[in-house]
C-alpha positions as CSV (number, residue, x, y, z in Angstrom):
1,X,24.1,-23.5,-53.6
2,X,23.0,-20.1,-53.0
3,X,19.5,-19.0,-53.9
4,X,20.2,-15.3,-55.3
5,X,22.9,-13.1,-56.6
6,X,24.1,-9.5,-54.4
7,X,27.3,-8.1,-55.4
8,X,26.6,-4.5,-53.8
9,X,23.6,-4.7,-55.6
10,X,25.2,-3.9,-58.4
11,X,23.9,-6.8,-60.3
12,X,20.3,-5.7,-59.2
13,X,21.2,-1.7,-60.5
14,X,22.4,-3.1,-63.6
15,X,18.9,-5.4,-64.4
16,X,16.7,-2.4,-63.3
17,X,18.4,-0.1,-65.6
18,X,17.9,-2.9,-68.4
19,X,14.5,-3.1,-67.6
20,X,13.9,0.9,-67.7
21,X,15.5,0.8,-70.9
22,X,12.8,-1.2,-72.5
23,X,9.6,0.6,-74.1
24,X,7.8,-2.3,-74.6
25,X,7.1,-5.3,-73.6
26,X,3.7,-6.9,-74.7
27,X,4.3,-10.6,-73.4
28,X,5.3,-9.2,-69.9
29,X,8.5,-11.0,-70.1
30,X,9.9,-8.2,-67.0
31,X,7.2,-8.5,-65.0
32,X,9.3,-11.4,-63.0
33,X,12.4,-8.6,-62.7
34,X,11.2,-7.0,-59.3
35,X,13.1,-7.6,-55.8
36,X,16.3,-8.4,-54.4
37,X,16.5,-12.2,-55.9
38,X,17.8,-11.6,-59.0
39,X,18.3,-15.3,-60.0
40,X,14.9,-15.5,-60.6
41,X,14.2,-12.9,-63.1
42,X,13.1,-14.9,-66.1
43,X,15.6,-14.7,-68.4
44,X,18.8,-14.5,-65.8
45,X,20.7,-17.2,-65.2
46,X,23.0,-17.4,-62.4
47,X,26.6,-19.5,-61.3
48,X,28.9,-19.1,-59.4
49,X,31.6,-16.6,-59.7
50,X,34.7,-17.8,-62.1
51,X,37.0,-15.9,-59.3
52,X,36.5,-15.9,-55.7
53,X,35.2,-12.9,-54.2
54,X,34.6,-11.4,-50.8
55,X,31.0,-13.3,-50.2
56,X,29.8,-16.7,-51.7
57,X,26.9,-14.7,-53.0
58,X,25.7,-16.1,-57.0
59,X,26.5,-13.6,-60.0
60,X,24.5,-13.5,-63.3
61,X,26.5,-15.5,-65.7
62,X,23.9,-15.6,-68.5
63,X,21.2,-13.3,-69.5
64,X,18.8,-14.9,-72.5
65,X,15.6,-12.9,-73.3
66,X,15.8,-14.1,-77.5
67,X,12.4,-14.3,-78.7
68,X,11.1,-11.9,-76.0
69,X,9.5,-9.0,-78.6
70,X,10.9,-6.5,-76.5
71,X,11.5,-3.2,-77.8
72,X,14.0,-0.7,-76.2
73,X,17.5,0.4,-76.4
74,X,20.6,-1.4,-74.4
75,X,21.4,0.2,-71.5
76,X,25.6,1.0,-70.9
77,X,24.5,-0.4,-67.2
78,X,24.9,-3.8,-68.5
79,X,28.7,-3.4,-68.4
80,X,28.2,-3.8,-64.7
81,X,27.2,-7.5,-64.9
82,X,31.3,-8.4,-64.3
83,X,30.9,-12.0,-64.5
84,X,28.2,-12.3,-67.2
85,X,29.6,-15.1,-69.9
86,X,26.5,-14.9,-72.8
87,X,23.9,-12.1,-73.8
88,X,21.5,-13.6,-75.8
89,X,19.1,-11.2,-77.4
90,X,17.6,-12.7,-80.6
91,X,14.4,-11.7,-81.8
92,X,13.1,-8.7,-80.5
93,X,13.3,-5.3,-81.5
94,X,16.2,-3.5,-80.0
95,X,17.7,-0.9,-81.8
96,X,19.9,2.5,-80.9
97,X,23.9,1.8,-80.7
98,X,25.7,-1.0,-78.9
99,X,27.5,0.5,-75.8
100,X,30.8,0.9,-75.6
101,X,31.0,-0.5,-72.2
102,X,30.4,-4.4,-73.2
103,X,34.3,-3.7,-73.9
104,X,34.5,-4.3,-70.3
105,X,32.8,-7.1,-69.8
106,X,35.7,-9.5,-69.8
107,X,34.0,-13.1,-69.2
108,X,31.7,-12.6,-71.8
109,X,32.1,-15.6,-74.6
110,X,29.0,-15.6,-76.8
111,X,27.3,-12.1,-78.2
112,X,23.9,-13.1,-79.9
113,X,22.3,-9.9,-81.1
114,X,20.6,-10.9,-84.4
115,X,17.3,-10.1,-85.6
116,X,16.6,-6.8,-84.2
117,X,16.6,-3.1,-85.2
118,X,20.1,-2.1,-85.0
119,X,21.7,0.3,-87.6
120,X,24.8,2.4,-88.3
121,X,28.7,1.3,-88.4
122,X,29.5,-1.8,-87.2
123,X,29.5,-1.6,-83.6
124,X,33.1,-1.0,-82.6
125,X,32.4,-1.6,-79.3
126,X,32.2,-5.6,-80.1
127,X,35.8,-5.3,-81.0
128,X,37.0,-4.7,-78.0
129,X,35.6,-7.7,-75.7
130,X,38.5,-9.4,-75.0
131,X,37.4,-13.0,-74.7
132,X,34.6,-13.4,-77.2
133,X,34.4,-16.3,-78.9
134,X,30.8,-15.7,-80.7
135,X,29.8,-13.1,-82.3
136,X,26.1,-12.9,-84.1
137,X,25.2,-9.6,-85.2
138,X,22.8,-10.7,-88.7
139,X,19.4,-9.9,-89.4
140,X,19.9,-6.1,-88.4
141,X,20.4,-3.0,-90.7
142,X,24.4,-2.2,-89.6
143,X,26.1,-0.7,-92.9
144,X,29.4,0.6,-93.6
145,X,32.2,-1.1,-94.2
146,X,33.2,-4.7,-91.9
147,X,36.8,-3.5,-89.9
148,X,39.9,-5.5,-90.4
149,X,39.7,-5.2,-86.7
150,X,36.9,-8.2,-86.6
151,X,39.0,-10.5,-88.7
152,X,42.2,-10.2,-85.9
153,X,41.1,-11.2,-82.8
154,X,42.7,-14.7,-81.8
155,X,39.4,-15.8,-79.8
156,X,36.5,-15.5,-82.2
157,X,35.4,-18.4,-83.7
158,X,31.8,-17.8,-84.8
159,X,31.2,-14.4,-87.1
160,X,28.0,-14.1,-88.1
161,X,27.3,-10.4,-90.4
162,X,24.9,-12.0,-92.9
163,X,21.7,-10.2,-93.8
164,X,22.8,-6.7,-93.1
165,X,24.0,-4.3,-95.3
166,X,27.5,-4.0,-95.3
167,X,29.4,-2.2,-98.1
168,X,33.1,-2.2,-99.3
169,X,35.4,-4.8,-100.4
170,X,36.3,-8.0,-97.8
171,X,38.9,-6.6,-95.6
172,X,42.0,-9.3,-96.4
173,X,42.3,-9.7,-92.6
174,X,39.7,-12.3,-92.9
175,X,41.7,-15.3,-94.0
176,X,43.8,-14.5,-91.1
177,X,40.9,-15.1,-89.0
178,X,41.5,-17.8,-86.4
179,X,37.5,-18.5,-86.5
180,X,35.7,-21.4,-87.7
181,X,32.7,-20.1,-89.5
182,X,32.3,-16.8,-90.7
183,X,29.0,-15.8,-92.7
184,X,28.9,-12.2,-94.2
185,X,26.0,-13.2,-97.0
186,X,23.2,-11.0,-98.0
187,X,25.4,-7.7,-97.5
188,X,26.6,-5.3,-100.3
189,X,30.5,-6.2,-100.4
190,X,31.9,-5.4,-103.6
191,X,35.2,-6.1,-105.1
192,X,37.0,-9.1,-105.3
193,X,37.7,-12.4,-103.5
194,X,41.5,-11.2,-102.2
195,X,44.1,-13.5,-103.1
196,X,45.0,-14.4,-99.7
197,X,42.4,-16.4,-99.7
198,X,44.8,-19.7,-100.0
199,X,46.8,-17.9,-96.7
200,X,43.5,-18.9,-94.5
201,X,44.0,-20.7,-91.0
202,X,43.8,-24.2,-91.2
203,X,40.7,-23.9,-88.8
204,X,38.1,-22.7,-90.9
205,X,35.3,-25.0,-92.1
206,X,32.8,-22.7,-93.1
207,X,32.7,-19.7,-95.5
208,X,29.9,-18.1,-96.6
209,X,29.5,-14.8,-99.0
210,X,26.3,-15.4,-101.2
211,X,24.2,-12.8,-102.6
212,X,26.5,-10.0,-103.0
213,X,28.2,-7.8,-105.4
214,X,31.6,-10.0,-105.8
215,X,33.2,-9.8,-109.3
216,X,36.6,-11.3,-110.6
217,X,37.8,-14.7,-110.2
218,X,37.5,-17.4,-107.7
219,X,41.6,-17.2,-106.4
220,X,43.3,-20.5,-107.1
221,X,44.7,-20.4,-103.3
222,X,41.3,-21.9,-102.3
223,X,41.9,-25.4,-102.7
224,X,44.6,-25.0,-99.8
225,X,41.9,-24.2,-97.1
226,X,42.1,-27.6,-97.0
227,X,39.8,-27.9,-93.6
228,X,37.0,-26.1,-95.6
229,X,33.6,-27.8,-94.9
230,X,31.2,-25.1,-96.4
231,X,32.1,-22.7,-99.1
232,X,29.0,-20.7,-100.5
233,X,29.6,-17.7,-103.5
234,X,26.5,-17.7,-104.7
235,X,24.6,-15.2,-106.1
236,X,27.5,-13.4,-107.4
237,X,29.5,-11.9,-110.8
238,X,32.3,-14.0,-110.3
239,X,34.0,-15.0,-113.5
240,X,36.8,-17.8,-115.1
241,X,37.3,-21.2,-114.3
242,X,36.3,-22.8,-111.4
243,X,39.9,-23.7,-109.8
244,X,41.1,-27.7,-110.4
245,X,42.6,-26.3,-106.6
246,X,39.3,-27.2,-105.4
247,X,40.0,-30.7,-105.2
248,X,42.3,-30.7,-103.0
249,X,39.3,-29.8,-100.6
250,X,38.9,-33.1,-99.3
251,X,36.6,-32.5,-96.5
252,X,34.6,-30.1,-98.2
253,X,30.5,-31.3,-97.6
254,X,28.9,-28.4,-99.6
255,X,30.1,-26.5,-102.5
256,X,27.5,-23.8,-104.1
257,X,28.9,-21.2,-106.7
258,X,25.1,-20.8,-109.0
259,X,24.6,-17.8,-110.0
260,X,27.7,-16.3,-110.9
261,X,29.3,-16.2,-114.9
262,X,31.8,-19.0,-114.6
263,X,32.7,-21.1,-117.7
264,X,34.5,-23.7,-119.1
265,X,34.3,-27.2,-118.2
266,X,33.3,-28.2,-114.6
267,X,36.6,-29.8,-113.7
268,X,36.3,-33.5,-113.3
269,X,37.8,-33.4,-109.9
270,X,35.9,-31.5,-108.4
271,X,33.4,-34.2,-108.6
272,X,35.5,-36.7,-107.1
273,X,35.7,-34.9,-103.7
274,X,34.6,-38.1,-101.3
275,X,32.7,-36.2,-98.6
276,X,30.8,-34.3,-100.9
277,X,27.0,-33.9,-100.0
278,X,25.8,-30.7,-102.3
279,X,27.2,-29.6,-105.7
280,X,25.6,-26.7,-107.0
281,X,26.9,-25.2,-110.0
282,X,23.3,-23.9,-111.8
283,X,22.9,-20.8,-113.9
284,X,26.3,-19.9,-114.9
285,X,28.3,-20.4,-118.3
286,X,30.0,-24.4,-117.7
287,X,30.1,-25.8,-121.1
288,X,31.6,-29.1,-120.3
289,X,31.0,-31.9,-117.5
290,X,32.3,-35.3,-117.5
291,X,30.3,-38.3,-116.7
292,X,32.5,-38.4,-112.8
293,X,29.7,-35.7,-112.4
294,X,27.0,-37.0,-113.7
295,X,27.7,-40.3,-111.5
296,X,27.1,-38.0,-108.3
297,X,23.2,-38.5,-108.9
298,X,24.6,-42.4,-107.9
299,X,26.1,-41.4,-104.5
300,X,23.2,-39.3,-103.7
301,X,24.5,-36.4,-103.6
302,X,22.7,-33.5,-104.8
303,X,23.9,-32.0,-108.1
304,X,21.9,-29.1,-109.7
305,X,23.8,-27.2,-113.7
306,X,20.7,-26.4,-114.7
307,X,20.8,-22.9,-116.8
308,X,24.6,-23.1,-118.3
309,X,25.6,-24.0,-121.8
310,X,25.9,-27.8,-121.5
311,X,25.4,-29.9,-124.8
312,X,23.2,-32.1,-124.4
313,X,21.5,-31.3,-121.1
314,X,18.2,-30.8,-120.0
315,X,17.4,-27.6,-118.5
316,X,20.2,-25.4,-120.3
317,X,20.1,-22.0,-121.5
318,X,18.9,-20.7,-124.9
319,X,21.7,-20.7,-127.3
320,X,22.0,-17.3,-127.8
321,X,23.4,-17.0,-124.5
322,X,26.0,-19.3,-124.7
323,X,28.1,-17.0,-127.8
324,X,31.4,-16.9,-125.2
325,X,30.3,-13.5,-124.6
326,X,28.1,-13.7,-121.6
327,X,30.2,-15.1,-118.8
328,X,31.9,-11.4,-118.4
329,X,34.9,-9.8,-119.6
330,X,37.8,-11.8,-117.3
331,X,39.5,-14.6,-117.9
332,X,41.3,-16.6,-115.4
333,X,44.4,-18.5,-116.4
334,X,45.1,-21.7,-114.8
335,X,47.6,-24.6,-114.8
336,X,45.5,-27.6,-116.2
337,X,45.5,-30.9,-114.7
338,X,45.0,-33.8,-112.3
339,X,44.9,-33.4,-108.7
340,X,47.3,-30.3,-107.2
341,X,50.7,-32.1,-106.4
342,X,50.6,-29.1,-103.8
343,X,47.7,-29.9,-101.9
344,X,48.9,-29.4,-98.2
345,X,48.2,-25.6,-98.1
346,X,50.3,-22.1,-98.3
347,X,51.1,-21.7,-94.8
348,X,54.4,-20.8,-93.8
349,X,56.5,-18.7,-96.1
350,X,53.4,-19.4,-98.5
351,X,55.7,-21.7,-101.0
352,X,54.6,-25.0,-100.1
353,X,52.0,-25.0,-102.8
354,X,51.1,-22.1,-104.2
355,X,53.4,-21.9,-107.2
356,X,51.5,-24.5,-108.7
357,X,49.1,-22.9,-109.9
358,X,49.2,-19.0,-110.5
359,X,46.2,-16.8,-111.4
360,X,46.1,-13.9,-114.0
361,X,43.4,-11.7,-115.5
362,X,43.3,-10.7,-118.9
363,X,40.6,-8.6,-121.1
C-alpha cells in the first residue's frame, strides 16, 4: 500500500484550492492540509484507483470535513478529484452556489451537503453526476421549485430536500423515482398529492412530506406502494377519507397523517396492518374508530387521535368544531369495504388494481 496520493499533483492543486476557498476555520481543521502527502490531510481519505492508471500512486476517494465549522465557498477545483466516491460536508457553514463542475465527477456516489448556508435554485449542477446514488441537500435555504429532473435519474436512491424552502407543486416525476427514500418535509410545496402516486416503483419504503402547504385528498393509488415502510403527511390541509387502499400496505411500520382535516371513520383496516409500529392520526376531523384500533394500545404500538370528533373519547375537540363544516370544502369518494381485492399495485398498463377504487372531488 502506497503512503500518499500524486496524480500530476492534481489532486494536491485541487485540496489547496479547497483550502483557499475557506474564510474560516476556528478549530484549525486545515492546518494538517500542507505538503506533498495528501493522504494525510485530516479529512481525506485515500484508495486505490477504481481504474488502472499510469503509476500505482493512491487517489482521494473520500473527502469528510462534516462537523468541521468551516466557513467558505466550494471551489469548482474540486472537479479535479477524478476518482473521489463521497463529499461529506455536513455542518459547517458553506454557502455561495454548488459548481457546475461536480457534473464531472463521475465516481462520486454519495453527496452530503446539509446543514449549511446554501441558497437559490436547486443546484442543477447535482443533476448531472451521473452515478449518484445519495443525495442530502436539507437543512440549507435552496428555494424555487424541486425539477422533475431530480425525480428521473435511475441511480439515486437517497433524496433528502427537507428543511429548506422549496415552493411549487411535487413535480409527478417523483413516483417514478427509482429511490428508496425521499424526504422533501419542512418546505413550502403547495398543491396536491398527484394521482400517480399509486404508479410509484415498487422500491420505495419511505416518503416523507410533513409540514407543508398540501391540500386535496390523500389519492386512493397509495395503498399500491405496496413496499412503503414510512409514509409521513403531516402537518398538512389534506382532506376526505383516509383510503381503505391503505391496507394493502402490509409492510408499512409508520403511518402519521395529524394535522391535516381528514374525516370520517378511521377505517378498521388500517388498524390491522401487522407490521405496524406508529399510528398517528391526532388533530384532524375522524369521527369514528372501531375497537381493531383501540386494541393497538395491546400490541404496543403507539396510537395518538387525540383532537378529532370522536364520541366518547378522551382528549377530543370542543363540539363546536365537529359541525361537518371544519374538515374543508372537499370530499373524496371512495368504494367502501374490506381489504382491496387489488392489492398487488398499478404497475404495468396501471389496470391491475386501480379500477377498484376511483377518486373524485366534489364541493
Amino acid at each position: 500500500m502506497h503512503s500518499f496520493a500524486s496524480t500530476d499533483n492534481v489532486e494536491y492543486i485541487a485540496l489547496q484550492s479547497f483550502k483557499s476557498s475557506i474564510s474560516d476555520d476556528p478549530n484549525a481543521i486545515l492546518s494538517s492540509w500542507s505538503g506533498p502527502n495528501i493522504c494525510s490531510y485530516k479529512g481525506i481519505f485515500c484508495s486505490d484507483p477504481p481504474e488502472p492508471l499510469s503509476s500505482a500512486s493512491l487517489v482521494v476517494a473520500i473527502v469528510d470535513l462534516n462537523r468541521a465549522n468551516l466557513a467558505g465557498t466550494l471551489t469548482p477545483d474540486l472537479s479535479l478529484l477524478s476518482h473521489l466516491s463521497a463529499l461529506h460536508l455536513n455542518s459547517n457553514r458553506f454557502c455561495g452556489s454548488i459548481p457546475l463542475s461536480l457534473s464531472n465527477l463521475e465516481y462520486l456516489y454519495e453527496l452530503d451537503l446539509s446543514n449549511n448556508l446554501f441558497s437559490g435554485p436547486f443546484p442543477s449542477s447535482t443533476l448531472q453526476i451521473p452515478n449518484l446514488i445519495y443525495l442530502d441537500l436539507r437543512f440549507n435555504s435552496f428555494s424555487g421549485q424541486i425539477p422533475d429532473e431530480l425525480f428521473q435519474n435511475p441511480n439515486l436512491d437517497a433524496i433528502f430536500l427537507n428543511n429548506n424552502q422549496f415552493q411549487g407543486e411535487i413535480p409527478d416525476s417523483l413516483w417514478s423515482s427509482s429511490a428508496s427514500a425521499i424526504n422533501l418535509a419542512n418546505n413550502q410545496l403547495t398543491g396536491s398529492i398527484p394521482a400517480s402516486f399509486g404508479y410509484s416503483e415498487p422500491g420505495l419504503k419511505e416518503i416523507l412530506l410533513p409540514n407543508n402547504r398540501l391540500t386535496g385528498c390523500i389519492p386512493e393509488g397509495v395503498g399500491y406502494v405496496t413496499g412503503m415502510q414510512v409514509l409521513d403527511l403531516s402537518f398538512n390541509s389534506l382532506t376526505g377519507h383516509l383510503p381503505d387502499s391503505i391496507s394493502c400496505l402490509d409492510g408499512i411500520e409508520v403511518l402519521n397523517i395529524a394535522h391535516n382535516k381528514l374525516s370520517g371513520d378511521l377505517p378498521e383496516v388500517v388498524c390491522d396492518l401487522r407490521n405496524l409500529l406508529n399510528l398517528t392520526v391526532s388533530y384532524n376531523f375522524f369521527s369514528g374508530v372501531s375497537d381493531d384500533c383501540t386494541r393497538l394500545l395491546f400490541r404496543n404500538v403507539g396510537f395518538d387521535l387525540a383532537g378529532n370528533c370522536i364520541p366518547g373519547r378522551d382528549l377530543q375537540r370542543p363540539a363546536p368544531e365537529c359541525d361537518g363544516t371544519s374538515a374543508g370544502g372537499l370530499s373524496c369518494l371512495r368504494v367502501p369495504g374490506m381489504r382491496p381485492a387489488g392489492c398487488g399495485g398499478a404497475g404495468g398498463d396501471g389496470m391491475s388494481g386501480l379500477p377498484y377504487f376511483f377518486r373524485v372531488s366534489v364541493p
